[in-house]
MIPAZA-387522 format. One line per 10 residues: their letters; for each residue x, y, z of C-alpha. Coordinates in nm, 3 decimals, padded with zeros to 5 digits. Layout:
N
A) X/Y/Z | ...
//
This chain:
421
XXXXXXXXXX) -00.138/01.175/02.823 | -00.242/01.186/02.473 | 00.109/01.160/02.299 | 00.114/00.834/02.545 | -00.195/00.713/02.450 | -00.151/00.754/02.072 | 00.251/00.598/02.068 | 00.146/00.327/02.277 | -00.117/00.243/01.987 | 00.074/00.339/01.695
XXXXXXXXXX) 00.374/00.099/01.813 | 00.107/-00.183/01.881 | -00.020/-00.146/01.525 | 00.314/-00.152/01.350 | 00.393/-00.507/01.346 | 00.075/-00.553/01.166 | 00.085/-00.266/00.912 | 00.462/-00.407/00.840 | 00.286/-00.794/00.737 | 00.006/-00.624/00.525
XXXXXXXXXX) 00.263/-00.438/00.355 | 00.481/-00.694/00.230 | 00.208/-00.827/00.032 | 00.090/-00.473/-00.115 | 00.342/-00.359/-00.376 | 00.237/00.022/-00.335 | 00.349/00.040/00.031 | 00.595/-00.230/00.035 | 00.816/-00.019/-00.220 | 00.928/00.194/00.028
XXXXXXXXXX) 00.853/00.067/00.357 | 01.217/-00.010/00.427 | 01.296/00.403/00.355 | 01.037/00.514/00.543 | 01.151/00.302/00.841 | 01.519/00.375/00.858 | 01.512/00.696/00.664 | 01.761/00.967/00.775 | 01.894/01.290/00.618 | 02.237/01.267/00.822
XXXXXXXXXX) 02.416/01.160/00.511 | 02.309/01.504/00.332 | 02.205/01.702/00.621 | 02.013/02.011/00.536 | 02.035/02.376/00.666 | 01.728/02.635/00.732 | 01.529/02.412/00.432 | 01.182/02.436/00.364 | 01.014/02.149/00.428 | 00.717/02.007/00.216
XXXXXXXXXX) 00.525/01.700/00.308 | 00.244/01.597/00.018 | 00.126/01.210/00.045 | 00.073/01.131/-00.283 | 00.096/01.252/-00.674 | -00.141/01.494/-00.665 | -00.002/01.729/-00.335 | 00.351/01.656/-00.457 | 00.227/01.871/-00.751 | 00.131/02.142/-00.576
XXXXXXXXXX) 00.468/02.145/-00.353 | 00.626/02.170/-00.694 | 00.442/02.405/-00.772 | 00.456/02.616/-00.421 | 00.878/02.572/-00.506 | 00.872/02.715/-00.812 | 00.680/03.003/-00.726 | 00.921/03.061/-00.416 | 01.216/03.027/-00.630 | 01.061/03.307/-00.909
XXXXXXXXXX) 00.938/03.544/-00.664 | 01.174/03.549/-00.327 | 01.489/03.472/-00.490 | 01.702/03.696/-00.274 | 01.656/03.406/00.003 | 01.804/03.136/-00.189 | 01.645/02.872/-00.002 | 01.705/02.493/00.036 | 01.416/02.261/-00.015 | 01.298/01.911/00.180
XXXXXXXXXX) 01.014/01.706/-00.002 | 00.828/01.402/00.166 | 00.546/01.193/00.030 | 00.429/00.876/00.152 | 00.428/00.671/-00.169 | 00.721/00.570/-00.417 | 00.579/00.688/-00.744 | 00.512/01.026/-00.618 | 00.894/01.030/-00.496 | 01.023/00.902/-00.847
XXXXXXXXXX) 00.799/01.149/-01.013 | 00.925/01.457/-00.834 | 01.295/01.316/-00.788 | 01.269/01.326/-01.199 | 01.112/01.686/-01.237 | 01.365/01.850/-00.995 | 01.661/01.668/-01.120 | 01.826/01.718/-00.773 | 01.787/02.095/-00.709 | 01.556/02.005/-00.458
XXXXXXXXXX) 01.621/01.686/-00.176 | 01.340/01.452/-00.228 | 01.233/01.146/00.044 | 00.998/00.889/00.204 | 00.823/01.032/00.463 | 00.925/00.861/00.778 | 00.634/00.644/00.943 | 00.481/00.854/01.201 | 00.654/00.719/01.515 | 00.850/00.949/01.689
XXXXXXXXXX) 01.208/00.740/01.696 | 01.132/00.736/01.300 | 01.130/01.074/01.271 | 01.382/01.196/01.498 | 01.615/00.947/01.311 | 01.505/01.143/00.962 | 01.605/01.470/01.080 | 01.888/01.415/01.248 | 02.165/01.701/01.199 | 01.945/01.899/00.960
XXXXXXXXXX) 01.769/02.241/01.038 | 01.436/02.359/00.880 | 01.306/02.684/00.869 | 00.934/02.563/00.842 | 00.701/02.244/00.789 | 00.476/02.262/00.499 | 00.171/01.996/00.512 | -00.056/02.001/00.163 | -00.382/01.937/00.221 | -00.500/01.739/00.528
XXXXXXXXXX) -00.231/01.504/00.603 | -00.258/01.495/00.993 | 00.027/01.294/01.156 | 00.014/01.374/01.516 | 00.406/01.274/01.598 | 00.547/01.485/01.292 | 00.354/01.741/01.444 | 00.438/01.742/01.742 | 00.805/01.648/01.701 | 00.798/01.902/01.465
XXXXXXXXXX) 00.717/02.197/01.699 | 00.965/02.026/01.941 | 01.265/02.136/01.728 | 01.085/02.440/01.700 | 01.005/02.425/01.355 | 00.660/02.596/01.284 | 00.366/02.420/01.110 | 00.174/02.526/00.856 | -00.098/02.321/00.650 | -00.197/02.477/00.301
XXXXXXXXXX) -00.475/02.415/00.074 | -00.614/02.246/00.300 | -00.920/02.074/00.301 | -01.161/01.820/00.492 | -01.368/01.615/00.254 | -01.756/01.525/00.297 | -01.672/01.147/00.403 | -01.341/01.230/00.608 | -01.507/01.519/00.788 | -01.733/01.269/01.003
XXXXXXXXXX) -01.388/01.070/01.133 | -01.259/01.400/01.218 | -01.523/01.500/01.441 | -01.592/01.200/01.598 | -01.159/01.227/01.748 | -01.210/01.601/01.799 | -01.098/01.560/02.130 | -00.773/01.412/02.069 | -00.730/01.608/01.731 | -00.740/01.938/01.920
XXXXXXXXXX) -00.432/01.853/02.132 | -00.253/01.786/01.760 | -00.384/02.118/01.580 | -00.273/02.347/01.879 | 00.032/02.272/01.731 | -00.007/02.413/01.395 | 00.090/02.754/01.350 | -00.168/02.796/01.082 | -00.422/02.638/00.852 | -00.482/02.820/00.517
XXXXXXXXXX) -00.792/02.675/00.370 | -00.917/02.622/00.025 | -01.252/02.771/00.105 | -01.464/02.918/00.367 | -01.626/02.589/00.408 | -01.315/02.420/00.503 | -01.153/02.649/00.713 | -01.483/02.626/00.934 | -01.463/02.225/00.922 | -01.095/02.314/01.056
XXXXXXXXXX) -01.257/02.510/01.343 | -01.489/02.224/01.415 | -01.219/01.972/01.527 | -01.053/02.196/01.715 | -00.830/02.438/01.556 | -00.801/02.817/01.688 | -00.988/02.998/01.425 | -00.751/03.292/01.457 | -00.516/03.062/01.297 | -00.724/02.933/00.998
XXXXXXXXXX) -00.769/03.112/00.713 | -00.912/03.115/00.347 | -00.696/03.217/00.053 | -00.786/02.986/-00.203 | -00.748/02.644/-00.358 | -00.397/02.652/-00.516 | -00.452/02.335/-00.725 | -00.552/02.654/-00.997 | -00.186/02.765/-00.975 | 00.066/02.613/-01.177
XXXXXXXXXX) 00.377/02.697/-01.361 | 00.267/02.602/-01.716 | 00.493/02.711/-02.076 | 00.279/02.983/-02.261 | 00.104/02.763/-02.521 | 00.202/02.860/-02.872 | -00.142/02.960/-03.040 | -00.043/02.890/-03.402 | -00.020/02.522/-03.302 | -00.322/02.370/-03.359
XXXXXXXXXX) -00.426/02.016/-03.152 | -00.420/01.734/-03.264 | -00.781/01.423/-03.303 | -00.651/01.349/-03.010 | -00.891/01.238/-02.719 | -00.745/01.166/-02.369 | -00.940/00.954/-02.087 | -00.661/01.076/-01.787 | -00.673/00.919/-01.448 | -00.877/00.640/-01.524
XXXXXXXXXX) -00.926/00.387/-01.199 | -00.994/00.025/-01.218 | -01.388/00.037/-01.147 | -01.429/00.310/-01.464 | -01.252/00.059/-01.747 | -01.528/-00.127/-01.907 | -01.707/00.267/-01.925 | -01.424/00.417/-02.116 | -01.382/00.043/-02.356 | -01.716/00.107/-02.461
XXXXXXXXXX) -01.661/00.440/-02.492 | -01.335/00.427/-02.699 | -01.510/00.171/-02.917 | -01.795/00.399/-03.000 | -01.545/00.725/-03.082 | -01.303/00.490/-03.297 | -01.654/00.349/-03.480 | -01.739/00.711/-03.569 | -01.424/00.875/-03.572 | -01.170/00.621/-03.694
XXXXXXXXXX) -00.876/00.895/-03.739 | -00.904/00.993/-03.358 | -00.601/00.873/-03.166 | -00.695/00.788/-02.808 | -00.492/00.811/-02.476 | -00.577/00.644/-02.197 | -00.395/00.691/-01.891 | -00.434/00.481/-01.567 | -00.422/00.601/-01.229 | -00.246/00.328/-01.083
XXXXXXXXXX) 00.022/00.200/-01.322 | -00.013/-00.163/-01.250 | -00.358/-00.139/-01.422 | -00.144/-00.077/-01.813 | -00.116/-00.432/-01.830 | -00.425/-00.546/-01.826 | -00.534/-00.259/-02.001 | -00.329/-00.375/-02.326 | -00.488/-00.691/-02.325 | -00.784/-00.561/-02.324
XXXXXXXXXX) -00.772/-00.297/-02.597 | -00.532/-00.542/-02.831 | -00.760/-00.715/-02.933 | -00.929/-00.446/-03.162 | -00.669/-00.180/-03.219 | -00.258/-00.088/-03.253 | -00.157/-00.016/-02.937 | 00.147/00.131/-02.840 | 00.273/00.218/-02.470 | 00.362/00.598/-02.387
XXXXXXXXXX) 00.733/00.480/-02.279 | 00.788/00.358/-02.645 | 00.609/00.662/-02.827 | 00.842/00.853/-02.671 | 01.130/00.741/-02.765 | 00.975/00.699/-03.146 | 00.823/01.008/-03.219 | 01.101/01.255/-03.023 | 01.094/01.507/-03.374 | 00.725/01.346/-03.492
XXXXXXXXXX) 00.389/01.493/-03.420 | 00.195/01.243/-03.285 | -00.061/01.171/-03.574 | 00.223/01.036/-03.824 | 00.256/00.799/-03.594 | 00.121/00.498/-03.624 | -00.131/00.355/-03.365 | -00.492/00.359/-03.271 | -00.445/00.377/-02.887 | -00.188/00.474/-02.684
XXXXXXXXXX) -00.183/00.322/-02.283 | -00.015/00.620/-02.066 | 00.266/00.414/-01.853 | 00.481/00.673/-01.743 | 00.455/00.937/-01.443 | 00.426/01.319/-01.503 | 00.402/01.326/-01.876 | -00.041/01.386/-01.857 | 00.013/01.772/-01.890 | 00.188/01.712/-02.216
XXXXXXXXXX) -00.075/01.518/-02.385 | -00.356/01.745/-02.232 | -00.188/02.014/-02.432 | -00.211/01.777/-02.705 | -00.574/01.683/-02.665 | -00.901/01.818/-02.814 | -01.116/01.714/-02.564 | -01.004/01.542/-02.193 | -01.216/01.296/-01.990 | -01.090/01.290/-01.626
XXXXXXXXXX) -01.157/00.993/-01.429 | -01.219/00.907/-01.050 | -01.571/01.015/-01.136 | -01.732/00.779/-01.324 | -01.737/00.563/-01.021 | -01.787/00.673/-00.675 | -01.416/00.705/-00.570 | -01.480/01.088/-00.504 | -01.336/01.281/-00.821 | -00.995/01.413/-00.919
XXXXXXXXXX) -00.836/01.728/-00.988 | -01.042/01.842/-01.342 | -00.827/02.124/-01.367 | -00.525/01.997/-01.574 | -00.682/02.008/-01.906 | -00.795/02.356/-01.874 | -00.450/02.508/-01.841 | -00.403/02.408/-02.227 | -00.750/02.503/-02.359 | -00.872/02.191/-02.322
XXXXXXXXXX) -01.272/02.134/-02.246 | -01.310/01.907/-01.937 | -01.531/01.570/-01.886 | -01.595/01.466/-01.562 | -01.842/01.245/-01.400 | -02.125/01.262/-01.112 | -01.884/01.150/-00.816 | -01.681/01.491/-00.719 | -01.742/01.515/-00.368 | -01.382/01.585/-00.294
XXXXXXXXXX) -01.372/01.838/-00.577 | -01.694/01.986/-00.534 | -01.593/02.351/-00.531 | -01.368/02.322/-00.876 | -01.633/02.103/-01.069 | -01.943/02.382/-00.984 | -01.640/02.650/-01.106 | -01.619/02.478/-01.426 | -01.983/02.439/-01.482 | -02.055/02.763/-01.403
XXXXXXXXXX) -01.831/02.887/-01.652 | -01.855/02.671/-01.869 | -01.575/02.543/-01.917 | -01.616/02.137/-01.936 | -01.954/01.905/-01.856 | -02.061/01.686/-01.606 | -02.151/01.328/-01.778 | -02.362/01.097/-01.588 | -02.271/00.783/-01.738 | -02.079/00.632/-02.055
XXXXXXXXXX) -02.377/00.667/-02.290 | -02.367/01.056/-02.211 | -01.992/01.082/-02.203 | -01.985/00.957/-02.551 | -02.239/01.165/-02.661 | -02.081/01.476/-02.524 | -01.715/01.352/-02.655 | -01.901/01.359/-03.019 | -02.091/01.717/-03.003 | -01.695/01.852/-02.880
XXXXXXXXXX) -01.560/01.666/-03.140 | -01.807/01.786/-03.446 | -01.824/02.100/-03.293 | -01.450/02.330/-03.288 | -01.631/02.642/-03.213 | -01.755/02.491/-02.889 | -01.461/02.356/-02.795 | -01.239/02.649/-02.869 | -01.491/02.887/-02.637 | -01.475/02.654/-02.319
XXXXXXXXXX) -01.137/02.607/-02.367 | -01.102/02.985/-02.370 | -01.345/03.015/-02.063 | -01.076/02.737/-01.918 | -00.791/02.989/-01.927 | -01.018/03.219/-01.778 | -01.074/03.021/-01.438 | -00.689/02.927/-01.461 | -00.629/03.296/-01.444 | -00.904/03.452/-01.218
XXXXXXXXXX) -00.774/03.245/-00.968 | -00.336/03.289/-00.966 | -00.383/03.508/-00.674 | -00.457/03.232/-00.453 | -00.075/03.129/-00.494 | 00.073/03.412/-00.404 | -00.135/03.498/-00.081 | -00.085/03.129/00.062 | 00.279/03.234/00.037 | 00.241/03.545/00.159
XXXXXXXXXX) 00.097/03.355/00.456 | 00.375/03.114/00.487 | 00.664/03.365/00.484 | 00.454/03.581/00.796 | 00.451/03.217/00.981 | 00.848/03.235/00.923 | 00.932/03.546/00.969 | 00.710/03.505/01.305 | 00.917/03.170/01.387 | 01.271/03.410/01.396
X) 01.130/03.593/01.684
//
């Protein structure tokens, strides 16, 4: 009755979600590949499947491939990624370089679906995080294909939705095979909505894992700050912000990446006005054998996908936005992987359990506004014995926790091994 209930609904809704999406250029990118979709023109045998909606859980399927790849290479797998958004696709299309199938996710309607996996085979369904479609689900274990969600996780404002539809979500997560959970406290949110707790459990959040080049410690970094992941409500802080460094510390070369690329434009506009400004697609192409201080330019306005990590590695200090404005935080971990001491601000509800890590530790601070993130940038700045402990107290949290990695796949490969049977 449910299944019923929920197509008749979904199908009612789609003309609509169709008309708002030609006039939103994020969705409307794709729309036509996520509606007609199909993987009969290079169908796929026993693959693993890995569905992330956006940038930051197509990261860690990258990341859950890699580690596959390094450490069960006997099984020679093939691999299936889905994300619901175009710039994730491009970015992971680009990293894999077509070792690895990469796709739209196909709307969740059940003819949509069945039309995407027509003539291929998959071994398993991977879901990152808490992306809860009921008809991939369900069509899912209908070509016997088990279901597993990893890292996953039910934030503070999402958890109330969830348990308000607990009756209808329980008829989706008897489905899943099993739920491995970032913490204790999600895997009992899981249990609250309905999932077996036999089949939810807690290795870790695997957002610490990631494949990352050993860093060469004779290289020293660069004045180089980095405000990373900025969103639209946080600009004016980090203008006012940049001035105040660039007043101080005129040599410093600043990056500033958005989240969303559509906001470089107006960024350059903006930040014209007082210094050289130079776009990260053009720097690239400039400074290929040249370190980036003989280069000339004050700031430098991030517009490409995937490249962050590199100037992290780069940076003395990193600011990582989402926080400075209640949007609910962002993954703070990046810089640390490189040494890197972390700013963050107040709003980290989503990232709760990483932020009190790297406060604990520390490894980064917690600013509570642009006056203090300033102020915080400067004492880093003036201050290289500082920032070389937390960045070694960084590396310490990146490698207390690599174990998480390896027992979500642990968990993974029992669900398969389970699903021969």
């Amino acid at each position: 009755m449910w299944k019923i209930i929920y197509n008749i609904l979904v199908n009612i809704a789609l003309p609509f979600f169709i008309i708002i999406s030609l006039f939103k250029k994020k969705i409307r990118k794709n729309l036509y590949e996520r509606l007609f979709n199909s993987t009969k023109t290079n169908p796929l045998k026993n693959a693993i499947w890995i569905h992330g909606a956006s940038i930051g859980e197509v990261v860690i399927a990258e990341s859950i491939i890699n580690f596959i790849r390094k450490t069960k290479k006997e099984f020679n797998m093939d691999f299936l990624v889905t994300t619901n958004t175009f710039y994730a696709r491009d970015m992971v299309t680009k990293r894999f370089n077509k070792s690895v199938t990469v796709s739209s996710s196909p709307l969740d309607l059940t003819y949509t679906i069945e039309r995407f996996i027509d003539s291929s085979t998959f071994k398993i369904l991977i879901i990152v995080e808490t992306e809860i479609w009921p008809n991939l689900i369900w069509t899912a274990k209908k070509h016997n294909i088990p279901v597993v969600i990893v890292n996953g996780r039910i934030s503070d404002k999402a958890l109330p939705g969830y348990t308000r539809f607990s009756f209808f979500l329980k008829h989706v997560l008897s489905c899943i095979d099993m739920v491995v959970t970032q913490s204790e406290e999600h895997r009992q949110r899981y249990i609250s909505i309905g999932m077996e707790p036999t089949n939810v459990i807690t290795t870790g959040n695997i957002k610490y894992f990631r494949e990352i080049p050993e860093m060469d410690e004779s290289l020293e970094k660069a004045d180089i700050v980095t405000f990373g992941s900025i969103k639209e409500k946080e600009l004016d802080f980090v203008y006012k912000v940049i001035k105040r460094l660039k007043h101080v510390m005129p040599f410093l070369k600043i990056y500033i990446a958005p989240r969303e690329l559509h906001l470089a434009g107006s960024m350059e506009e903006e930040l014209k006005k007082d210094y050289r400004i130079m776009r990260y697609s053009a720097l690239k192409k400039e400074k290929k054998d040249t370190y980036p201080e003989e280069v000339d330019f004050d700031v430098v306005i991030v517009d490409t996908v995937g490249d962050l990590l590199g100037i992290y590695k780069m940076s003395r200090v990193a600011f990582v936005g989402g926080s400075l404005a209640p949007y609910g935080g962002q993954n703070i971990l990046e810089p640390l992987f490189f040494s890197t001491p972390v700013l963050f601000g107040p709003y980290m509800e989503n990232f709760k359990e990483i932020s009190e890590m790297v406060l604990e530790r520390n490894a980064g601070f917690m600013v509570k506004d642009h006056e203090d993130l300033f102020e915080r940038m400067r004492y880093l700045l003036e201050n290289r014995d500082v920032t070389e402990k937390m960045g070694r107290n960084g590396i310490d949290i990146i490698q207390m926790h690599r174990g998480y990695m390896e027992n979500t796949i642990e968990a993974i490969w029992r669900i398969m091994e389970k699903g021969k049977q």
